[in-house]
C-alpha positions in Angstrom: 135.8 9.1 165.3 133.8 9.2 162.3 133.0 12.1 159.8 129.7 13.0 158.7 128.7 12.3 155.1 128.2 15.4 153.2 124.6 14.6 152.9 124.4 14.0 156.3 125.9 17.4 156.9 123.4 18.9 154.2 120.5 17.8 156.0 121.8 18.8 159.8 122.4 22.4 157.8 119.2 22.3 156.8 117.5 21.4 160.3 119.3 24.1 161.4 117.8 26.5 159.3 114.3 24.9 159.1 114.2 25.7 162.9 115.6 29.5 163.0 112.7 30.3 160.7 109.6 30.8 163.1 111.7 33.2 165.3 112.0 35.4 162.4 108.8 35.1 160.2 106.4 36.6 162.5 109.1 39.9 162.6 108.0 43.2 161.2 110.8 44.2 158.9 111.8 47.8 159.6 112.6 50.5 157.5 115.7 52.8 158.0 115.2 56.3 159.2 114.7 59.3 157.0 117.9 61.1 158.2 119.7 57.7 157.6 118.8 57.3 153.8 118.9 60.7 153.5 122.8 60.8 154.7 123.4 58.8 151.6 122.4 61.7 149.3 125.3 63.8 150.8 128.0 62.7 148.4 126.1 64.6 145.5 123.3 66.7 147.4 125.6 68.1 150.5 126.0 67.4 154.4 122.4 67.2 155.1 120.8 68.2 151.7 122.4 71.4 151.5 124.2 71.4 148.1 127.6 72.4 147.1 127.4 74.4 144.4 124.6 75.6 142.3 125.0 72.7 139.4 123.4 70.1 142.2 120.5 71.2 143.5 119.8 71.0 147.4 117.3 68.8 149.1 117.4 70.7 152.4 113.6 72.3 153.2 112.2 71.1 149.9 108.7 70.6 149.6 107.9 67.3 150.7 105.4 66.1 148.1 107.3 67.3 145.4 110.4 65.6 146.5 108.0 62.2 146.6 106.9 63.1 143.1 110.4 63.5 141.9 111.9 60.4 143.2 108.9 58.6 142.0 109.4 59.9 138.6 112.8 59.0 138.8 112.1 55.6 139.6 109.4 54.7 137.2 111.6 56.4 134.3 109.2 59.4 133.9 112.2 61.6 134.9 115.6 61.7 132.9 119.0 61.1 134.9 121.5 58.8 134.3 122.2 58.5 138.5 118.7 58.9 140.0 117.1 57.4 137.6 119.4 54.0 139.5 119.4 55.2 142.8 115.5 55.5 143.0 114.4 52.1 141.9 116.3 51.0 145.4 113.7 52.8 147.7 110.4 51.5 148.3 107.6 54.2 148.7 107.7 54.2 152.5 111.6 54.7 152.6 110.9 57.8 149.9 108.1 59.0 152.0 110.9 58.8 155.0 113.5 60.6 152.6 111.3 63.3 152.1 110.1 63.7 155.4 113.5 63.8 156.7 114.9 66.8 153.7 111.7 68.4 154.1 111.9 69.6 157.9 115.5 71.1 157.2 115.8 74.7 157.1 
């Protein structure tokens, strides 16, 4: 029995790979649900937005474009917070548009 090189493993590896790539490209990547980025604000915000305590405020029923505006803020450093300031440059504006959505329709 004889072993492979190591390039000829390299280029088998990258055969492999070459040849998963058209299943995938024409994909349309899809974005997470509101409720499901939203359940990540729950550590600070509360169990569906709804806060705590009155030194965090709550995102449950806020007004949707002002929630947009903030997070947008917060993103492009327009807005002062050490955390947000972080956690908004991860969101595109479609998953903030979804965030808001989501927080907006809770009563």
């Amino acid at each position: 029995m004889t072993i492979p090189s190591p390039a000829l493993s390299s280029r088998m590896l990258l055969c492999i790979l070459a040849l998963s790539l058209p299943a995938q490209a024409g994909t349309t990547p899809t974005i997470a649900t509101g409720k499901m980025l939203g359940d990540t604000c729950a550590s600070c915000h509360g169990t569906r937005g709804k806060s705590f305590d009155e030194y965090m405020p709550s995102l449950a029923g806020i007004d949707r474009k002002q929630l947009i505006k903030a997070m947008q803020d917060y993103r492009g450093d327009r807005r002062a917070s050490v955390v947000m300031n972080r956690i908004a440059k991860g969101y595109s504006d479609p998953e903030i548009e979804a965030i808001a959505d989501y927080f907006s329709r809770i009563k």
